[in-house]
C-alpha positions as CSV (number, residue, x, y, z in Angstrom):
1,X,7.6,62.0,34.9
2,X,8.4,62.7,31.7
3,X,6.1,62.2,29.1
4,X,7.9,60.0,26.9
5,X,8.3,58.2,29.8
6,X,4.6,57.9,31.2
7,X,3.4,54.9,29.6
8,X,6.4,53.1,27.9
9,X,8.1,52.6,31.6
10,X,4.9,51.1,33.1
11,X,3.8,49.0,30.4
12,X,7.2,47.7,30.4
13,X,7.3,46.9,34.0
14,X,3.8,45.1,33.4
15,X,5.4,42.9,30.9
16,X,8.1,41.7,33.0
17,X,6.0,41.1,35.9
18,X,3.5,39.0,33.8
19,X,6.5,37.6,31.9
20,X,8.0,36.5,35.4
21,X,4.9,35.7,37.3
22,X,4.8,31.5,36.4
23,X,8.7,31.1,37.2
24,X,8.4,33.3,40.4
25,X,5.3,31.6,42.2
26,X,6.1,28.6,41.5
27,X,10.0,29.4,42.1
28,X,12.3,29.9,45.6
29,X,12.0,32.9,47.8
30,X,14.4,35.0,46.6
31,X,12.9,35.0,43.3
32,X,9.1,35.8,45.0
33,X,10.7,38.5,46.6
34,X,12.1,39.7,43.2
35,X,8.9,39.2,41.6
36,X,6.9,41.0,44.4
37,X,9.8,44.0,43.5
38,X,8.9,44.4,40.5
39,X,5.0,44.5,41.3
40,X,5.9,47.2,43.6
41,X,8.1,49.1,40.9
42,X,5.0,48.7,38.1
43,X,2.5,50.0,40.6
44,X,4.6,52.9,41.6
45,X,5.3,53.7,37.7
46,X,1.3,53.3,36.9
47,X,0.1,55.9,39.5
48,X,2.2,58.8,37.7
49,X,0.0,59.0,34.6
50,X,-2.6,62.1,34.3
51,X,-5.1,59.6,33.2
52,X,-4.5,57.2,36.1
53,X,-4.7,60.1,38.4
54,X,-7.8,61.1,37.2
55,X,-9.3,57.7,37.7
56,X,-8.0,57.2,41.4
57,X,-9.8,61.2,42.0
58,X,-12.9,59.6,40.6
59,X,-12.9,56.2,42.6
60,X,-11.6,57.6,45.8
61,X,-12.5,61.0,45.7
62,X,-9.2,62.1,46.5
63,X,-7.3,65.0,44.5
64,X,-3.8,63.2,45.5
65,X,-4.1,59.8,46.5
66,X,-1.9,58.8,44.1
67,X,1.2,60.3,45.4
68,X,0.6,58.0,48.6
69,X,-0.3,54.9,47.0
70,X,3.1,55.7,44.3
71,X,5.6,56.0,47.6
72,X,3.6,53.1,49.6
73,X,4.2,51.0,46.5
74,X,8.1,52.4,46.9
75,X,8.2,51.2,49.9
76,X,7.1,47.3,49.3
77,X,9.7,47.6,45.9
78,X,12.3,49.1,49.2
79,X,11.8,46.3,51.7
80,X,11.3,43.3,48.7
81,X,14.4,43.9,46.9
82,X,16.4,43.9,50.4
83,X,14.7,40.7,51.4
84,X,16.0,39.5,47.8
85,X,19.6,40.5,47.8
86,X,19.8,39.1,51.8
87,X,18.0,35.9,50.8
88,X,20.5,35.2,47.7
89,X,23.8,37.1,49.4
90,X,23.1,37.1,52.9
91,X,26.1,35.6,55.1
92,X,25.2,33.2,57.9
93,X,22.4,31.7,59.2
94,X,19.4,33.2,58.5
95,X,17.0,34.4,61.7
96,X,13.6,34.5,61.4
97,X,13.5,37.4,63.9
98,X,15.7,39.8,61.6
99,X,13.3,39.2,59.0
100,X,10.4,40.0,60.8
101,X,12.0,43.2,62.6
102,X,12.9,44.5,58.7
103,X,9.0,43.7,57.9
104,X,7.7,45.5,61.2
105,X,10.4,48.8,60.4
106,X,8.9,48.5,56.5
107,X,5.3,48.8,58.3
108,X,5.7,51.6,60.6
109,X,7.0,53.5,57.8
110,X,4.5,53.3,55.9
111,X,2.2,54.0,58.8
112,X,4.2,56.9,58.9
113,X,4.0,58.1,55.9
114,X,0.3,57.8,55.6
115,X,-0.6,59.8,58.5
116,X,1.9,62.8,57.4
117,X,-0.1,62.5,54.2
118,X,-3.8,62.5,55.7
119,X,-3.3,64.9,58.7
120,X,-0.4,67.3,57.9
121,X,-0.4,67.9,53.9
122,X,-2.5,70.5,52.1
123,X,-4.7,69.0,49.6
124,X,-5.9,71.5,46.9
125,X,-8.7,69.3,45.3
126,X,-8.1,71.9,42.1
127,X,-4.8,70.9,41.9
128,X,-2.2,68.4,40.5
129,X,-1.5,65.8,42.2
130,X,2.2,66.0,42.5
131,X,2.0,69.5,44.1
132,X,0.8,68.0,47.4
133,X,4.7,67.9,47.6
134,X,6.4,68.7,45.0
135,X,4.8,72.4,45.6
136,X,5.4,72.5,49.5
137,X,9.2,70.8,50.1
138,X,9.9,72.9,52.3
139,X,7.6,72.5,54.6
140,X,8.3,70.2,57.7
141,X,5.8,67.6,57.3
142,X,6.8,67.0,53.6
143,X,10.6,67.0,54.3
144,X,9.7,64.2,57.0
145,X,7.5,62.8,55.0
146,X,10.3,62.7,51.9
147,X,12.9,61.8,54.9
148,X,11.0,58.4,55.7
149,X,11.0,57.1,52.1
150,X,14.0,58.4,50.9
151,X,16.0,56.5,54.2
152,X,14.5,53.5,53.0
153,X,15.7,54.1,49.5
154,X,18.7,54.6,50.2
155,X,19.2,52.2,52.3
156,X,17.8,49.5,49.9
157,X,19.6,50.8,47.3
158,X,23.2,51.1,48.6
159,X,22.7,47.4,50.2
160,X,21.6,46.2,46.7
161,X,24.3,48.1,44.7
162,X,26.9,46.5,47.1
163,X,26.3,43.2,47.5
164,X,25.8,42.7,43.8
165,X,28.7,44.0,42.6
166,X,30.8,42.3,45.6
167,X,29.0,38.7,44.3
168,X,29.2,39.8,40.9
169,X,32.4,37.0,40.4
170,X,31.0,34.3,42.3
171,X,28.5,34.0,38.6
172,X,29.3,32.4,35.6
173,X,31.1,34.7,32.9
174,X,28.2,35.7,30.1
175,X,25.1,36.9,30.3
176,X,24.4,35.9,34.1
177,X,27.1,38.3,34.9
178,X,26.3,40.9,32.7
179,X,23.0,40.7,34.8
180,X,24.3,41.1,38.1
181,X,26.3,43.9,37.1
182,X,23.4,45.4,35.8
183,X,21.8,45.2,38.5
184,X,24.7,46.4,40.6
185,X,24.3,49.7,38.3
186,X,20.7,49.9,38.9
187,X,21.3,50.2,42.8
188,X,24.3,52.7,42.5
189,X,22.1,55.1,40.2
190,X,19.3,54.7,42.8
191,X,21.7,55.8,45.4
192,X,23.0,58.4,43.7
193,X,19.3,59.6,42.7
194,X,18.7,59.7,46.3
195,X,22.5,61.6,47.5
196,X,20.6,64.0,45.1
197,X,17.1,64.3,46.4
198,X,18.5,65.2,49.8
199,X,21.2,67.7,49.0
200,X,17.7,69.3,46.5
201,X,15.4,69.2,49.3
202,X,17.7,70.6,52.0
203,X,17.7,73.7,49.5
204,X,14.2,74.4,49.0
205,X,12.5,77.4,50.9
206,X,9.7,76.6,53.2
207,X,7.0,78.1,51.5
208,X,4.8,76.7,48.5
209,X,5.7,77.5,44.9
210,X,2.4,79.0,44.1
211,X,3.0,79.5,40.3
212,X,2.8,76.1,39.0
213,X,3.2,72.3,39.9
214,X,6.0,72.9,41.8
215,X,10.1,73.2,41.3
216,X,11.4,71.3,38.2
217,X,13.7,68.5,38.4
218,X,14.5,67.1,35.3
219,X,17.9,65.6,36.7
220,X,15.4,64.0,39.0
221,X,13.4,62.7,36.7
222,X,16.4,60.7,34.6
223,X,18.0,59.5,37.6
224,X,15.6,57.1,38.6
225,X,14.6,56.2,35.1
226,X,18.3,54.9,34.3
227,X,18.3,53.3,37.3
228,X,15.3,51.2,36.3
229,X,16.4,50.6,33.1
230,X,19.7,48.7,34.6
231,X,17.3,47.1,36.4
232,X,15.1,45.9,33.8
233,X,18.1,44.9,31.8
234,X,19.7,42.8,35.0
235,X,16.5,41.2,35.4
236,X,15.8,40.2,31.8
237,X,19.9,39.4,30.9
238,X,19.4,35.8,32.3
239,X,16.6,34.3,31.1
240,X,17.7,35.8,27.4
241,X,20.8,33.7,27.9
242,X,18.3,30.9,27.9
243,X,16.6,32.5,24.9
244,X,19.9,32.3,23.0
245,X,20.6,28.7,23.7
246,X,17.4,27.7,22.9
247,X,17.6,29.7,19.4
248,X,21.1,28.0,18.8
249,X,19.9,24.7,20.1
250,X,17.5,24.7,17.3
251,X,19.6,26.1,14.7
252,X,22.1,23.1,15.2
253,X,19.0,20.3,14.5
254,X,17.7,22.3,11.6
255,X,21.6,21.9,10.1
256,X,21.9,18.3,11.4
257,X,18.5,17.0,10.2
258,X,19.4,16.2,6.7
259,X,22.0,14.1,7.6
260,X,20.6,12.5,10.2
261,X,17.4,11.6,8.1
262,X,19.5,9.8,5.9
263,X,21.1,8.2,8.6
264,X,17.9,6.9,10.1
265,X,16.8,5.3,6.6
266,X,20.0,3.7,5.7
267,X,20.8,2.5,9.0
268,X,17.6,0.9,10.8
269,X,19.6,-1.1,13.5
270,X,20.5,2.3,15.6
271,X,18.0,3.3,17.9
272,X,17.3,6.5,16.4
273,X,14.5,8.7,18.0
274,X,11.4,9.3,16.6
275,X,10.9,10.8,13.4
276,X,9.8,14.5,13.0
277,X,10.2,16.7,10.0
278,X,12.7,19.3,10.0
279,X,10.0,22.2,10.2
280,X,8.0,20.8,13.3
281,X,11.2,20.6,15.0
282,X,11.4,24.5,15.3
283,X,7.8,24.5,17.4
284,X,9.1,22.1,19.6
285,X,9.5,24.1,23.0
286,X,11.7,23.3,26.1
287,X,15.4,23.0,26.6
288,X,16.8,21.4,23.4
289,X,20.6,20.9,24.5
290,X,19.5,17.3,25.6
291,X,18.1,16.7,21.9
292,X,21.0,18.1,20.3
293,X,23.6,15.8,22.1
294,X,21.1,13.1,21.5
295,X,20.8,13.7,17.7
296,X,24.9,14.3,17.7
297,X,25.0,10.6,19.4
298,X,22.7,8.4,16.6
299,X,24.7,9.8,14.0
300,X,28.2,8.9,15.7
301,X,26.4,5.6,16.3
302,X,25.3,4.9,12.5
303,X,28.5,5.9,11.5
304,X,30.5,3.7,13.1
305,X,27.7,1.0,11.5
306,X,28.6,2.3,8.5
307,X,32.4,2.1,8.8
308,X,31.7,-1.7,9.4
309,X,29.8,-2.3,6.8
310,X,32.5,-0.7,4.6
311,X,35.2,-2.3,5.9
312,X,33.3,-5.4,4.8
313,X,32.8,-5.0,1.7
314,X,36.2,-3.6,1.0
315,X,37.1,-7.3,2.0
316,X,38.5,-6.0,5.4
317,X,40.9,-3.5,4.2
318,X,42.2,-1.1,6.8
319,X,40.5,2.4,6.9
320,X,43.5,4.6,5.9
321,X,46.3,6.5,7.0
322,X,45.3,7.6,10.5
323,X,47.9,10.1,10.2
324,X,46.2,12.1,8.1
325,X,44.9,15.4,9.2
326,X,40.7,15.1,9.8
327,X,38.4,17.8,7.8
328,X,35.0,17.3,7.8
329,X,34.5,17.4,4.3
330,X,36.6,14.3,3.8
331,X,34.1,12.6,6.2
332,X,31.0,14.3,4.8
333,X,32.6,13.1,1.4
334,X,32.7,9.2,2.4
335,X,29.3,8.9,3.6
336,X,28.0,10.8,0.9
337,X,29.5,7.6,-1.0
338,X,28.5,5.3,1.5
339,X,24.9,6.7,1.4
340,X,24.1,7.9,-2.2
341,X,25.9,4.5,-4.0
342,X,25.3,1.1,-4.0
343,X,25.8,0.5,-0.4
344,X,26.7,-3.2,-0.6
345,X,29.4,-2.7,-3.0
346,X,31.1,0.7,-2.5
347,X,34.5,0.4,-1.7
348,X,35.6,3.9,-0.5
349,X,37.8,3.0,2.7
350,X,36.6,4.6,5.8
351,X,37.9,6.9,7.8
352,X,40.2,6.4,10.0
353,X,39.1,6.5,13.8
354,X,40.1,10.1,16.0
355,X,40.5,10.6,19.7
356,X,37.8,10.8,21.6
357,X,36.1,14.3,22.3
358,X,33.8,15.8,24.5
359,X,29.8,15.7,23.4
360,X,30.4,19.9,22.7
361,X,32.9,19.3,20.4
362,X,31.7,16.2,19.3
363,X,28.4,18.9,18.2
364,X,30.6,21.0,16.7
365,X,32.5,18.6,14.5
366,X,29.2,17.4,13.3
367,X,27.7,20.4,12.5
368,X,30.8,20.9,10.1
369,X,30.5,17.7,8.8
370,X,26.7,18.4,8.2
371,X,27.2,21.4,5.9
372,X,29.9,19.8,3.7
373,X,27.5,17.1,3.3
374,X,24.6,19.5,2.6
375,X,26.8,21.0,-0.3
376,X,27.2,17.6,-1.7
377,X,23.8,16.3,-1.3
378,X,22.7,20.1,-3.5
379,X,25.5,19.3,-5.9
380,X,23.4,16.1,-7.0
381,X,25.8,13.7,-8.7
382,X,28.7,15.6,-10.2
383,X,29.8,16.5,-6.4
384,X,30.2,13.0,-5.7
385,X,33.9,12.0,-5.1
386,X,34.9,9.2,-7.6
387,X,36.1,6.2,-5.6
388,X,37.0,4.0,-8.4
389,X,37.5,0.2,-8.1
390,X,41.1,0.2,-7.2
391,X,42.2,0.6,-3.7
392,X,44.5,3.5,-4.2
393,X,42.3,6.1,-4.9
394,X,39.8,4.6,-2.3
395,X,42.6,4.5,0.1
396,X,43.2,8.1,-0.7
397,X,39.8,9.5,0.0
398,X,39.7,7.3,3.2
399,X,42.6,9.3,4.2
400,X,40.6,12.8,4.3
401,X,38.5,12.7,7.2
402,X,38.1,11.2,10.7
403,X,34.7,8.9,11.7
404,X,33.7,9.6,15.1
405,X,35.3,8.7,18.8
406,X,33.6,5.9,20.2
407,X,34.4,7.4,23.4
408,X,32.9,10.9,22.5
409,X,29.7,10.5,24.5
């Protein structure tokens, strides 16, 4: 491996399996199976150290051991990541009997690759461990022994490659899609990493390099590296998309809070939720869409509280030209009179009513009308529109932004 690569690879691996761990045993199958992939892929990665090699030489007494338990671990990553992409893509019913022929098959193999390691390989205790094949691919029991695993990459990584890219339209657009892709990548580069492997063993001499570690592959070395990298990325792609949502979640109650805390004092009569200050809100963990649709909802709610208690003390007078185009600072502008003068006596018309919208645009209209009442509420008094006492230049500003559907919800 290359050294850039030694310990950046596996400690990254470690973190995703960690990061995973809760979700995936407690989760489905498929996603155990996924998890139990990635296990097999950070075991393989933390064999191929020198200093981890030197520990398992110490502990086991072995000058290669590691080589074994890196392609054993291969094999579980191999067999898990097919049981995963047959669990979440397979077609028809599912037989228990195919899955335990696949698990029997992954078994033998490694059977077989453990006694072609033991019996047939030369160990030279004063050398490095990757020479016990790396050094001697030529020889029979090493091209077997390379044959077995790299069957079983193959085949794992073609079926992956295929069936994710096939599926990858079935997903929602975004990064869920972007995921599977990536994943889709990730198998192909594995498949072509292993198209390579056999054409480079089937060209090696059958006698040991005795010079060194053994043939340099570099191409071999960035292959799989790339591969797991798009696998990484497919893996992690999803979850960030909750990341995201959960970072804009917030972001929309930090802007909303202002105007909803004045909401919530001026209007006691709408069941508002608890109070909480605008900074605890951000350490509040969990899926905040809910609370954003619910905070989007009380301030609808006091607003149309608000347009009634306007239209009575304006003595009942209509709420304006409904014509009129809506802008949110029009809106933010009459409760920002509603709210900030003498509530019992301003006149400013309301609003006129709009269709109704959905809760995501009802969100986004708020969020509008949030920051053009932000910049008012900064602006202190001189940004307060001048509703004077007569009804024209009330009826005027009532004719500048839209209230909130009563249907929106």
């Amino acid at each position: 491996m290359l050294p850039i690569y030694a310990f950046t690879l596996p400690a990254l691996m470690w973190a995703i399996v960690l990061w995973r761990a809760p979700s995936a045993l407690g989760g489905t199958r498929p996603s155990r199976f996924l998890w139990g992939f990635l296990t097999a892929v950070a075991v393989a990665l933390t064999t191929r150290p020198p200093e981890v090699d030197r520990l398992i030489r110490i502990l086991t007494g072995s000058p290669d051991l590691s080589v074994l338990v890196k392609h054993l671990a291969g094999l579980t990553a191999c067999h898990c990541i097919m049981e995963y992409v047959i669990a979440v893509h397979g077609r028809g019913p599912r037989r228990a009997g195919a899955a335990w022929l696949r698990l029997v098959c992954a078994v033998a193999a490694a059977l077989a690759l453990t006694v072609l390691f033991v019996f047939f390989f030369e160990h030279d205790p004063g050398a490095p461990a990757s020479r016990v094949t790396d050094a001697h691919l030529g020889d029979p029991a090493v091209r077997l022994y390379e044959g077995v695993f790299y069957a079983y990459l193959g085949t794992a990584t073609a079926l992956s490659a295929k069936l994710f890219w096939s599926n990858r339209r079935s997903v929602p657009a975004g990064f869920l899609r972007a995921g599977v892709v990536c994943l889709a990548g990730g198998g192909a580069m594995g498949f072509a990493y292993v198209l390579y492997r056999v054409v480079f063993l089937a060209r090696q001499e059958s006698r040991p390099d005795l010079a060194g570690r053994g043939t340099p592959d570099v191409i071999g070395e960035i292959l799989p590296v790339v591969s797991l990298l798009l696998v990484v990325a497919g893996v992690s792609l999803p979850p960030l998309r909750t990341l995201v949502r959960y970072v804009g979640d917030q972001y929309a109650l930090w802007r909303l809070h202002p105007l909803w805390s004045d909401l919530l004092d001026a209007v006691p009569s709408v069941a508002f939720g608890p109070r909480m200050g605008r900074t605890r809100e951000l350490f509040v963990a969990g899926d905040r869409t809910l609370d954003v649709a619910h905070r989007a909802f009380e301030i609808r709610d006091a607003c149309l509280v608000l347009r009634d208690r306007s239209a009575e003390a304006a003595g009942g007078a209509p709420a304006g030209d409904g014509g009129a185009a809506p802008t949110a600072r029009g809106e933010a502008e009459w409760l920002f009179s509603v709210l900030h003068e003498e509530r019992d006596t301003c006149r400013a018309a309301a609003p006129p009513l709009t269709d109704s919208r959905t809760p995501a645009e009802e969100v986004a209209w708020l969020l509008k009308v949030a920051a053009a009442y932000g910049q008012l509420s900064r602006g202190g008094a001189a940004a307060r529109p001048r509703h004077g006492g007569q009804g024209g230049q009330a009826g005027q500003d009532g004719q500048t932004g839209p209230a909130h559907g009563r249907a929106s919800g």
